[in-house]
C-alpha positions in Angstrom: 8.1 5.9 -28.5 11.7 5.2 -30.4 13.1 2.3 -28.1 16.0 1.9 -30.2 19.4 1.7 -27.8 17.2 1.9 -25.0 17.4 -0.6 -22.2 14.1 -2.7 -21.3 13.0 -6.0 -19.2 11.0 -8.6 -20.0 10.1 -11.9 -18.7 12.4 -15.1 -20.3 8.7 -16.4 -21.5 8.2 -13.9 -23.5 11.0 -14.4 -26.0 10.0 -16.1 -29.2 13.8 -16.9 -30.7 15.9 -18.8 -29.8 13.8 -21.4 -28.6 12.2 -21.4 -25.1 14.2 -24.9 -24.4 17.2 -23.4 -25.2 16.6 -20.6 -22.2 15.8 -23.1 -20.0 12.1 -21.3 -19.9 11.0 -23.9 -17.4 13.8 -22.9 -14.5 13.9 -19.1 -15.4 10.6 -18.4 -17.2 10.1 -15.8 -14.6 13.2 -14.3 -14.2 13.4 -10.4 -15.3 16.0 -9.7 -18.3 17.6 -7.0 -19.2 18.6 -6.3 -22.5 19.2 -3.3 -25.4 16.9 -3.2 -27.9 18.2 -3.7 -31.4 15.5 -3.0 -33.5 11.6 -3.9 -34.8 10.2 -6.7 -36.8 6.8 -6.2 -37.9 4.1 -9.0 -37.1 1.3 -10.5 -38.9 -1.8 -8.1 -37.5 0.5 -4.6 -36.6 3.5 -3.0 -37.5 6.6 -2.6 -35.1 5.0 -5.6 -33.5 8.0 -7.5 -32.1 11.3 -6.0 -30.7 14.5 -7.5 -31.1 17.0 -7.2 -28.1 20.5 -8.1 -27.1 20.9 -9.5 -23.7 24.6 -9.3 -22.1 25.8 -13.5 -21.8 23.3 -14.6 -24.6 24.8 -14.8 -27.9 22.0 -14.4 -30.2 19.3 -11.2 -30.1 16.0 -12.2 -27.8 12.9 -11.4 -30.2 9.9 -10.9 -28.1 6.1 -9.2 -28.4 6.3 -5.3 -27.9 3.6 -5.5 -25.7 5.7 -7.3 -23.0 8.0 -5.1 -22.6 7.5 -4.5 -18.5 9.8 -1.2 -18.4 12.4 0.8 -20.2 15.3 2.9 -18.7 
């Protein structure tokens, strides 16, 4: 499935840059976000294993696992 420019959500835990700290993972880790995705990075083990996403009020792109997307609109 091409996800590019496609809208998805994901939990705040999830994301692997910018730091967890920086999100403030411990008062929102389970808040639901929102964002575009950008593009794909691949990982270690798989291909197309992380997705990079821009979230609306967080200046850098979000790069999280592929397999935590929860949805995509």
């Amino acid at each position: 499935m091409d996800l590019r420019d496609r809208w998805v959500h994901f939990r705040m835990r999830s994301v692997y840059h910018p730091a967890p700290g920086e999100l403030a993972l411990e008062l929102h880790g389970n808040d639901l976000l929102q964002g575009k995705v950008l593009g794909f990075s691949d990982g270690a083990v798989e291909p197309r294993e992380y997705v990079i996403v821009k979230v609306e009020g967080i200046d850098d792109p979000l790069i999280l696992p592929f397999a935590s997307i929860l949805g995509v609109l």
